[in-house]
VOBA-741636 format. One record per residue (C-alpha): residue in one letter; chain; x, y, z. Coordinates in steps of 0.1 Angstrom, whole numbers, plus 5000, padded with zeros to 4 digits. Layout:
N
{code=a | unit=A | c1=X | c2=Y | c3=Z};
...
END
This chain:
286
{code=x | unit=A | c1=4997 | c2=4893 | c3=5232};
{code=x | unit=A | c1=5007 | c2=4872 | c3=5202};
{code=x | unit=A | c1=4990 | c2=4882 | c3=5169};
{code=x | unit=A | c1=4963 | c2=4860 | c3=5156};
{code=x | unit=A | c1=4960 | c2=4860 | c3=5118};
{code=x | unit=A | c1=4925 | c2=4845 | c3=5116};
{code=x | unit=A | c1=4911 | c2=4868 | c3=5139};
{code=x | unit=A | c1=4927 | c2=4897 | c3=5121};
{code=x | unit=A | c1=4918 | c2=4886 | c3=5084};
{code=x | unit=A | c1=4881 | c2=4882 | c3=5100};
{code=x | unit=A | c1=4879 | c2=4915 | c3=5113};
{code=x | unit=A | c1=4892 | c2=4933 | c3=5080};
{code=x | unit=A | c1=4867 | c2=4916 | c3=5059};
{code=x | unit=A | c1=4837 | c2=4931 | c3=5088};
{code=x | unit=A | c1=4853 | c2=4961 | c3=5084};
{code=x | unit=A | c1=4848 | c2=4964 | c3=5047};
{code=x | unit=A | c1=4816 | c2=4947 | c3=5048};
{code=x | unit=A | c1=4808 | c2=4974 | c3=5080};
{code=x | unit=A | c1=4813 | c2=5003 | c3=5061};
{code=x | unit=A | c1=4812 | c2=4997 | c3=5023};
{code=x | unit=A | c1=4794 | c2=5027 | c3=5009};
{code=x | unit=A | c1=4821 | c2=5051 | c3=5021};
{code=x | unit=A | c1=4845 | c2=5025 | c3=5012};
{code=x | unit=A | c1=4834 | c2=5026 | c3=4976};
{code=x | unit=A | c1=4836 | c2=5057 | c3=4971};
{code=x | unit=A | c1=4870 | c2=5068 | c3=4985};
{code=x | unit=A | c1=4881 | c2=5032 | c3=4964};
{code=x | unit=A | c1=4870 | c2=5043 | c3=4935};
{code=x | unit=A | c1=4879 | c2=5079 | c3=4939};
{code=x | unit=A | c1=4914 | c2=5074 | c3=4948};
{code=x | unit=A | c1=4925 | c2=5040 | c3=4935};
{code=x | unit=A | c1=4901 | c2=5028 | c3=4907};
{code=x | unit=A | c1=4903 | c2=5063 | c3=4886};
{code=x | unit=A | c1=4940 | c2=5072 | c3=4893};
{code=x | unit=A | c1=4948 | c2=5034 | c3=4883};
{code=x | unit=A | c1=4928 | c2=5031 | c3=4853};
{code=x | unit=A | c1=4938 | c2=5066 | c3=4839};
{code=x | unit=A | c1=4978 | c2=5055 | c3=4843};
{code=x | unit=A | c1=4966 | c2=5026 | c3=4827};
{code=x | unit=A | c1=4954 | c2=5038 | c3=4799};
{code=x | unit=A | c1=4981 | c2=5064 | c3=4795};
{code=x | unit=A | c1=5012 | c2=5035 | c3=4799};
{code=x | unit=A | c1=5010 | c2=5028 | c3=4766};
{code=x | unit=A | c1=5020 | c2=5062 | c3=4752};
{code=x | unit=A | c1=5049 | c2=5071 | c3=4781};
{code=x | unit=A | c1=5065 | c2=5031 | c3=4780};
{code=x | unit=A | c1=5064 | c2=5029 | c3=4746};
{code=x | unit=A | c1=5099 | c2=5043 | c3=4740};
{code=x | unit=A | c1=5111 | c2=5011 | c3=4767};
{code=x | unit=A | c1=5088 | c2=4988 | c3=4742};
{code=x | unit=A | c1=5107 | c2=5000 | c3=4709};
{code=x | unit=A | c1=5143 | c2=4996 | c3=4731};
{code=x | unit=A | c1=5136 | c2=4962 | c3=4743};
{code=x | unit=A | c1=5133 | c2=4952 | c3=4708};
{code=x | unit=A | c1=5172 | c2=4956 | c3=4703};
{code=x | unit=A | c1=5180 | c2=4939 | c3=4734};
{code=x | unit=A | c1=5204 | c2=4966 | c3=4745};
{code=x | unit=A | c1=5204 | c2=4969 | c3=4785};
{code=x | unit=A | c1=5213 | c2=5004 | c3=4784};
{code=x | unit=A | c1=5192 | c2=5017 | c3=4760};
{code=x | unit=A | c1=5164 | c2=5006 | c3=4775};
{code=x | unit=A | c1=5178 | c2=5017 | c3=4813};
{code=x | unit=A | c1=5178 | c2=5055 | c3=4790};
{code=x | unit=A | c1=5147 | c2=5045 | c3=4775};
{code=x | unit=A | c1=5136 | c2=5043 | c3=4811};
{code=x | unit=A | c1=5151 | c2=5069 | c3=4828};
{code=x | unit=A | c1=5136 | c2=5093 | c3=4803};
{code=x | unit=A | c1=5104 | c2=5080 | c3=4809};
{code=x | unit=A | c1=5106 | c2=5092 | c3=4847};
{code=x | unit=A | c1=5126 | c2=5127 | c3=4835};
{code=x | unit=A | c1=5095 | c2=5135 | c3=4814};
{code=x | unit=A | c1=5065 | c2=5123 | c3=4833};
{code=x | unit=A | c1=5078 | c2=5121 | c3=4873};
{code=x | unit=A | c1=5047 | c2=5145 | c3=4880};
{code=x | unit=A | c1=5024 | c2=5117 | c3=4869};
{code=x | unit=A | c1=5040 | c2=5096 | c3=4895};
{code=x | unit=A | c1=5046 | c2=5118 | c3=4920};
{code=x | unit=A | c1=5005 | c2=5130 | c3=4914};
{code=x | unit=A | c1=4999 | c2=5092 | c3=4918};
{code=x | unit=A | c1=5014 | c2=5089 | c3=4945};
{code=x | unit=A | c1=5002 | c2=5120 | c3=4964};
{code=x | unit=A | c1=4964 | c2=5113 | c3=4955};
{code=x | unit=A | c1=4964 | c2=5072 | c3=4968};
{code=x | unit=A | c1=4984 | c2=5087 | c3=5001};
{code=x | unit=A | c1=4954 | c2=5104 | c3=5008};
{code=x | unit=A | c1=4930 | c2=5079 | c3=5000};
{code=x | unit=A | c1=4947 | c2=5058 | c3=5017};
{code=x | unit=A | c1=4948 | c2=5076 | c3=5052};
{code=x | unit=A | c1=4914 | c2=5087 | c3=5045};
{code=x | unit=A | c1=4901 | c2=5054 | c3=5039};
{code=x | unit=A | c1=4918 | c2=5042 | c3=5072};
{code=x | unit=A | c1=4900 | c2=5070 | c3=5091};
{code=x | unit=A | c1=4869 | c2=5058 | c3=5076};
{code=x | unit=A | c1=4875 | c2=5020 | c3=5087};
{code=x | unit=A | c1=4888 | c2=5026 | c3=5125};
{code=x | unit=A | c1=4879 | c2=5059 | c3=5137};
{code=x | unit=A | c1=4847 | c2=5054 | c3=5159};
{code=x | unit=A | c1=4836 | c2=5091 | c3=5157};
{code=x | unit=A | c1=4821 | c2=5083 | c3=5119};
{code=x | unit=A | c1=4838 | c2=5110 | c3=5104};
{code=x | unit=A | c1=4820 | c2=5117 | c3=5068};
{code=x | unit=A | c1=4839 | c2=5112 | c3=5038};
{code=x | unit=A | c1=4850 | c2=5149 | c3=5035};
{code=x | unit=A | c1=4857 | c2=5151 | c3=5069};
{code=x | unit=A | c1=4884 | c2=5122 | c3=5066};
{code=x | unit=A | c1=4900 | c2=5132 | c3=5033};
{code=x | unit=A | c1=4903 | c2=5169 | c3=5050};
{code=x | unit=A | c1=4924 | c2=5147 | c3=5079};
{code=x | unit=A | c1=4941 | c2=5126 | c3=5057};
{code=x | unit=A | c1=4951 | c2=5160 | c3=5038};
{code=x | unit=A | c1=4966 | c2=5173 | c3=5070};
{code=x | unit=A | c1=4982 | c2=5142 | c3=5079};
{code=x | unit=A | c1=4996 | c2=5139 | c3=5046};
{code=x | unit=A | c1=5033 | c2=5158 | c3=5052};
{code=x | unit=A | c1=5034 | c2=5135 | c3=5084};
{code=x | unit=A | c1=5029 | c2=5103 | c3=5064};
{code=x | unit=A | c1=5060 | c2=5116 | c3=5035};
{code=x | unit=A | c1=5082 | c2=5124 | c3=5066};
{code=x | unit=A | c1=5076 | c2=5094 | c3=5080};
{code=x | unit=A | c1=5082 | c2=5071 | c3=5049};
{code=x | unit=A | c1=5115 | c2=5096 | c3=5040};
{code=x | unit=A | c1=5131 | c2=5090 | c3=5076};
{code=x | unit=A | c1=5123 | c2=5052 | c3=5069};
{code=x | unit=A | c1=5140 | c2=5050 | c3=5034};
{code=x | unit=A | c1=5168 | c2=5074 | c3=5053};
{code=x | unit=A | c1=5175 | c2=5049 | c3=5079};
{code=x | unit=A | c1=5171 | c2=5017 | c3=5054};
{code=x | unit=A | c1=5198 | c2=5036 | c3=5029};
{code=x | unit=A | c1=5220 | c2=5044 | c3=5059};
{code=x | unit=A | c1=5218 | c2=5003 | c3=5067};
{code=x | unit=A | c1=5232 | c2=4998 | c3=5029};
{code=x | unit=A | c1=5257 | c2=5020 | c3=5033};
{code=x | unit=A | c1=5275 | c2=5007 | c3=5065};
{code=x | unit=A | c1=5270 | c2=4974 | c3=5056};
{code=x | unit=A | c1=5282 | c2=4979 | c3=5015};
{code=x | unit=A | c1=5314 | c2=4999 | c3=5035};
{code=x | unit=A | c1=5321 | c2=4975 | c3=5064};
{code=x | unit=A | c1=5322 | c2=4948 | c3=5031};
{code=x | unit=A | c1=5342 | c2=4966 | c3=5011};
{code=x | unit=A | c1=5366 | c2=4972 | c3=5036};
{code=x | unit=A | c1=5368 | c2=4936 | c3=5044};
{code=x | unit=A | c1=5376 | c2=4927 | c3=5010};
{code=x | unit=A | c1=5360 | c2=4899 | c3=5011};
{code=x | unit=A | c1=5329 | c2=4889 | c3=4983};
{code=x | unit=A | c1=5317 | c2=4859 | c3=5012};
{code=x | unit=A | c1=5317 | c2=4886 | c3=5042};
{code=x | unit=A | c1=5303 | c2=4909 | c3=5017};
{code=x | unit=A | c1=5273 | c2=4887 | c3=5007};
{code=x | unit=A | c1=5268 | c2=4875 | c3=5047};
{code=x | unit=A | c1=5261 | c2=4910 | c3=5054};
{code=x | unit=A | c1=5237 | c2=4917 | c3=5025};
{code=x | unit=A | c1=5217 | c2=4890 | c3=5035};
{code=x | unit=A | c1=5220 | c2=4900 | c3=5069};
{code=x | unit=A | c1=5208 | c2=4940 | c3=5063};
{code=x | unit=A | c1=5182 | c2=4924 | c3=5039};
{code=x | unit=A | c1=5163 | c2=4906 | c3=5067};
{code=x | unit=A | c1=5170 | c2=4938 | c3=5090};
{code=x | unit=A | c1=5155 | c2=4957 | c3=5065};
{code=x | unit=A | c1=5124 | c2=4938 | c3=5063};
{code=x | unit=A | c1=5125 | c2=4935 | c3=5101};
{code=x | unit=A | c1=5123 | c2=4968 | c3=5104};
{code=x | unit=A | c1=5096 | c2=4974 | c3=5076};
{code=x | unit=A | c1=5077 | c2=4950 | c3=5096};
{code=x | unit=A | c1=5075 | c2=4967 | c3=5124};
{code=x | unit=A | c1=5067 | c2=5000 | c3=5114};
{code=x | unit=A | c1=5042 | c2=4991 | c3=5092};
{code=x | unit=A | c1=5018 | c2=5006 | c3=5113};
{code=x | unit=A | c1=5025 | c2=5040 | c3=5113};
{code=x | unit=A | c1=5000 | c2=5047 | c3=5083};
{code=x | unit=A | c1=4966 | c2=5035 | c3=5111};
{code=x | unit=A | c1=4987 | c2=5050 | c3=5139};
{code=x | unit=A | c1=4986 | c2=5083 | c3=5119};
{code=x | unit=A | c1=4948 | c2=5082 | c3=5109};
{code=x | unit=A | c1=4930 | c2=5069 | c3=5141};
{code=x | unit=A | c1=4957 | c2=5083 | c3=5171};
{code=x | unit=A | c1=4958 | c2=5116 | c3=5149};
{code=x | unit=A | c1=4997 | c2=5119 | c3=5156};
{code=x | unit=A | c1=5018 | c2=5145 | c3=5134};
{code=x | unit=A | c1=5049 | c2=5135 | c3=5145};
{code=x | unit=A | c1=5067 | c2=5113 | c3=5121};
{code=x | unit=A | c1=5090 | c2=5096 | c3=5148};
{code=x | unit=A | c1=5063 | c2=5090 | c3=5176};
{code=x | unit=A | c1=5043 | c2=5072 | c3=5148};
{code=x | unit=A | c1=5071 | c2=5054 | c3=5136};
{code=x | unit=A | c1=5081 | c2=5046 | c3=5175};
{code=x | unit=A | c1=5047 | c2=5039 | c3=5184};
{code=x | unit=A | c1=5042 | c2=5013 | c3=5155};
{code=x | unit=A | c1=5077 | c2=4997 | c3=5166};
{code=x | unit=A | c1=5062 | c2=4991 | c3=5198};
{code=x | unit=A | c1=5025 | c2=4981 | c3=5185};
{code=x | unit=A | c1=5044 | c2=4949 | c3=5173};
{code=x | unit=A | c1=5066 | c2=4943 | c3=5199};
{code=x | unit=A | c1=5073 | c2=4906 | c3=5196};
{code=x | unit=A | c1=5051 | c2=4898 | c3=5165};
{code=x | unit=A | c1=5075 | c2=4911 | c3=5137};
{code=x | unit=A | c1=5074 | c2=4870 | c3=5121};
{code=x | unit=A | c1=5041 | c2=4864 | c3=5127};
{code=x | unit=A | c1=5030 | c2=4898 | c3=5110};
{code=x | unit=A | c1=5057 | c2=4891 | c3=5080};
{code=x | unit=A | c1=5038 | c2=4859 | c3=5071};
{code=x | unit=A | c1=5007 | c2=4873 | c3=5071};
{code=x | unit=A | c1=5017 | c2=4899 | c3=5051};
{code=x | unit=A | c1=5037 | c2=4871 | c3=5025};
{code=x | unit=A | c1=5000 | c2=4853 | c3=5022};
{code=x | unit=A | c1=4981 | c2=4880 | c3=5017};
{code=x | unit=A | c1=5009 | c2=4890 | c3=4991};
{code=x | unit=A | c1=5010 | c2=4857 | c3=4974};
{code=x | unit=A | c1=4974 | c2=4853 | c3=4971};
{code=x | unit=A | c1=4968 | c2=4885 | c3=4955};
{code=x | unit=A | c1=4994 | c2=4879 | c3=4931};
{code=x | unit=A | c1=4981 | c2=4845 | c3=4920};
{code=x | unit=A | c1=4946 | c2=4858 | c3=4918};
{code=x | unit=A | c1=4957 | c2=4886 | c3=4898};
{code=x | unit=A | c1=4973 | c2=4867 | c3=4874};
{code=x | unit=A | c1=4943 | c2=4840 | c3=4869};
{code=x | unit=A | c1=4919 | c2=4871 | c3=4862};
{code=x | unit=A | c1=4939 | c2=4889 | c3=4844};
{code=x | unit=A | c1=4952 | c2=4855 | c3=4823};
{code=x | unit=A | c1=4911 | c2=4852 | c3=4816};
{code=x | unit=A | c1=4904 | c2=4881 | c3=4810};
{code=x | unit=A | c1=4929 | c2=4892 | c3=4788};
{code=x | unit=A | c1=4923 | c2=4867 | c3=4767};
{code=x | unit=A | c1=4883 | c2=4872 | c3=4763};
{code=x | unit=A | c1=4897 | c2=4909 | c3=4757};
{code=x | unit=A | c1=4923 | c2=4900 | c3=4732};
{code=x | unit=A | c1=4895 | c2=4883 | c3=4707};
{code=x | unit=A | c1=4878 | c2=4917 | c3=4707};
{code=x | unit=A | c1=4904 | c2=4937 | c3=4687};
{code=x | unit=A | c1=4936 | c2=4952 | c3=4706};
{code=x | unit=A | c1=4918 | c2=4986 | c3=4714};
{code=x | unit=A | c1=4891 | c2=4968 | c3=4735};
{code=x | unit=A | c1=4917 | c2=4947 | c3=4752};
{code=x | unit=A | c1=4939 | c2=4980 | c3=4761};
{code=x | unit=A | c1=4904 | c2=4996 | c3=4777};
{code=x | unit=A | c1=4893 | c2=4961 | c3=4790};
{code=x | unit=A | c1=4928 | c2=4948 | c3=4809};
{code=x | unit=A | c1=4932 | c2=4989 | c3=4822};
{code=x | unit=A | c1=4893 | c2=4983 | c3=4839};
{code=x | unit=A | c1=4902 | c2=4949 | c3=4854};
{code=x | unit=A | c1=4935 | c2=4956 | c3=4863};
{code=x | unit=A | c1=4920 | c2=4989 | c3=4885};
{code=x | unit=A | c1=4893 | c2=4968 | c3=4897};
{code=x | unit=A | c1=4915 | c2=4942 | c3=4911};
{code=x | unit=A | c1=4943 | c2=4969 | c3=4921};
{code=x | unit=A | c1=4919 | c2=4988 | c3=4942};
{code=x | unit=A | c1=4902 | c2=4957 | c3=4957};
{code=x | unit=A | c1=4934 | c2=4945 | c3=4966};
{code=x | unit=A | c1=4943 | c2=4983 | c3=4983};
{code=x | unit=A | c1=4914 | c2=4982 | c3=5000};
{code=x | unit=A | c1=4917 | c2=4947 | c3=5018};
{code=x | unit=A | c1=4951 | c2=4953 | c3=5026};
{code=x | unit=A | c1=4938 | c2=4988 | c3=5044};
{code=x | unit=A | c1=4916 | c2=4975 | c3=5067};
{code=x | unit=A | c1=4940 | c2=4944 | c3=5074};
{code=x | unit=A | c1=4964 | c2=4975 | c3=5092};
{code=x | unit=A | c1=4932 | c2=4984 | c3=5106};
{code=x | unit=A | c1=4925 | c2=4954 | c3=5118};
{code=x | unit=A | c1=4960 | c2=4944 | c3=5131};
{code=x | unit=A | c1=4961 | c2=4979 | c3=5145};
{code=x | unit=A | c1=4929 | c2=4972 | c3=5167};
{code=x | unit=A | c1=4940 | c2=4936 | c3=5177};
{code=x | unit=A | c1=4973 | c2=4952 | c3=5183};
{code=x | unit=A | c1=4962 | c2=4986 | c3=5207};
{code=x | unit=A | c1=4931 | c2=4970 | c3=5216};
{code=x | unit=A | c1=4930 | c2=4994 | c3=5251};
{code=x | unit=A | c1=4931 | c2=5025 | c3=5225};
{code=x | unit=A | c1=4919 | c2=5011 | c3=5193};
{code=x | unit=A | c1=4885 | c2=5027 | c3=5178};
{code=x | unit=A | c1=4870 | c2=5005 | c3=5151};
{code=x | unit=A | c1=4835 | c2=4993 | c3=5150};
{code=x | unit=A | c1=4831 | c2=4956 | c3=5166};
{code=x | unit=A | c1=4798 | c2=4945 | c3=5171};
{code=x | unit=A | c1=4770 | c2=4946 | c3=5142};
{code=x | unit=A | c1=4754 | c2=4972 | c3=5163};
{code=x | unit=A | c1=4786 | c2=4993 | c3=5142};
{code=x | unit=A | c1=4771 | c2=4983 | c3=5106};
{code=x | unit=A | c1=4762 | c2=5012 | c3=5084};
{code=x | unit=A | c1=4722 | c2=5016 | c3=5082};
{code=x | unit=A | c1=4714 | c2=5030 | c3=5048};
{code=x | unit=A | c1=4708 | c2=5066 | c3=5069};
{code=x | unit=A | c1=4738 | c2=5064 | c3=5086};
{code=x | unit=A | c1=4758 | c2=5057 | c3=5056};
{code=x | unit=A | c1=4741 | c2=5089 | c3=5039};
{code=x | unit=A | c1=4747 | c2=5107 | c3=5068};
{code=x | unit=A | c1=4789 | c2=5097 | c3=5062};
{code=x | unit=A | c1=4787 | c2=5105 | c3=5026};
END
C-alpha cells in the first residue's frame, strides 16, 4: 500500500487530541523539564566555547568543546536516557489499545529501554561500517571525483536506510519486541516500497518546525530581551522547551500514525471517537 501523508498527519493530530492528559504529562515530564533544566544550565557548561569563539581560533574552541563533553557527558547521556523513555512510553500511550496507565507504560518503556540502545548502536554500527568501505574503496582509487561519487552515494544509502528503520522505536512499544534486529527488520519491511514518500514527509515536518521555531523564538526573544538579560535567559529556556516538547510530541504520534497506516492488520491505536479519553477514563490512565 503506498503511504498517504494526509491521512497520516490526520491521524497523529487525533491521536494527540485522543489522549492529551496522559500526553501532557509524560511531555512535560520527560521533554519540557529535562529541556528547560539543560537550558538553563547551557550557559554555565558552553561558556568556555563562548570565551573561545571570541579569538576565532578553530581549535581552541574544538578543546573548548571537547572539554565541555569530558566534564559533563553524564548530563547528556542522563538526557538522553530520560527522553528514551519518554519517548517509548509516550508511544505506548498513543498506540497501545489495552490503555495502559501512565506508570504502567513508563515501567514498559523502562524494560524496552536496552532494546531501543541496541537497536540505535547496531544502526550507527552498520552506517560507520558504510563510511568505512566507502572512505577505503576511495582512497584506494585515488581518485578525489570517485571519492566524492561515493560519498554522495553512501549519503543517500545512509538516509535510505534511516528511512526505513525509522520505525523500530513504535515497533518496539506497541509489538513489545526485545529483539533489536527483529525490530529493526520488522521496520525495514513496514516500509517496504515507501522509503521516498516517508523521507518527504519527514523533510516537511522537519522544515516546518524549523521555521516555526525560529519565528517564535525571533518574537519572543526579543519581547524577552527588553526585560533585562536574566528574564530573557529564563524566558527563551521556557519557550524553547515548550516548542521542543511540542515538536517531540507531534513527531511521536506521526510514527504512531505511520506505524498503524503501515501494519494496519496488527496496528493497535484508537480510531474512532468512540477511543477519546472521557475525563474518567483519562483518570483512570493517570
Amino acid at each position: 500500500m503506498k503511504f498517504d501523508l494526509n491521512r497520516a498527519w490526520t491521524d497523529a493530530l487525533g491521536l494527540v487530541s485522543a489522549n492529551s492528559s496522559v500526553v501532557a504529562i509524560v511531555a512535560g515530564v520527560f521533554f519540557f523539564l529535562p529541556y528547560l533544566a539543560l537550558m538553563l544550565f547551557a550557559p554555565q557548561m558552553f561558556a568556555g566555547i563562548e570565551a573561545q569563539a571570541q579569538t576565532q581560533d578553530p581549535q581552541a574552541m574544538m578543546d573548548a568543546m571537547m572539554g565541555v563533553y569530558a566534564q559533563y557527558w553524564w548530563v547528556f547521556v542522563l538526557m538522553l536516557l530520560i527522553q528514551t523513555i519518554g519517548m517509548i512510553a509516550l508511544i505506548a500511550l498513543l498506540g497501545d489499545r489495552a490503555r495502559p496507565t501512565v506508570g504502567d507504560a513508563i515501567v514498559s518503556a523502562i524494560k524496552l529501554l536496552p532494546s531501543y540502545i541496541g537497536a540505535s548502536l547496531l544502526t550507527a554500527l552498520a552506517f560507520m561500517v558504510v563510511v568505512a568501505v566507502v572512505t577505503a574503496i576511495g582512497a584506494a582509487t585515488g581518485s578525489h571525483v570517485i571519492l566524492t561519487l561515493l560519498g554522495v552515494a553512501a549519503f543517500i544509502l545512509l538516509i535510505y536506510a534511516y528511512v526505513k528503520v525509522m520505525l523500530f522505536i513504535p515497533v518496539l512499544a506497541l509489538e513489545h519486541t526485545y529483539n533489536p534486529v527483529t525490530a529493526l527488520v520488522r521496520s525495514w519491511r513496514l516500509t517496504r516500497g515507501n522509503a521516498l514518500r516517508l523521507f518527504l514527509f519527514y523533510v516537511l515536518l522537519f522544515i516546518a518546525f524549523v521555521i516555526v521555531s525560529a519565528i517564535i523564538g525571533m518574537v519572543f526573544g526579543l519581547a524577552f530581551g527588553l526585560m533585562g538579560s536574566e528574564v530573557a535567559i529564563v524566558g527563551n529556556a521556557l519557550v524553547g522547551a515548550a516548542v521542543n516538547s511540542v515538536f517531540v510530541v507531534l513527531f511521536l504520534a506521526v510514527l504512531a500514525a505511520t506505524y498503524r497506516q503501515l501494519a494496519a492488520e496488527r496496528v493497535s491505536v484508537p480510531a474512532t471517537a468512540r477511543d477519546i479519553d472521557t475525563p474518567d477514563d483519562g483518570d483512570r490512565r493517570l
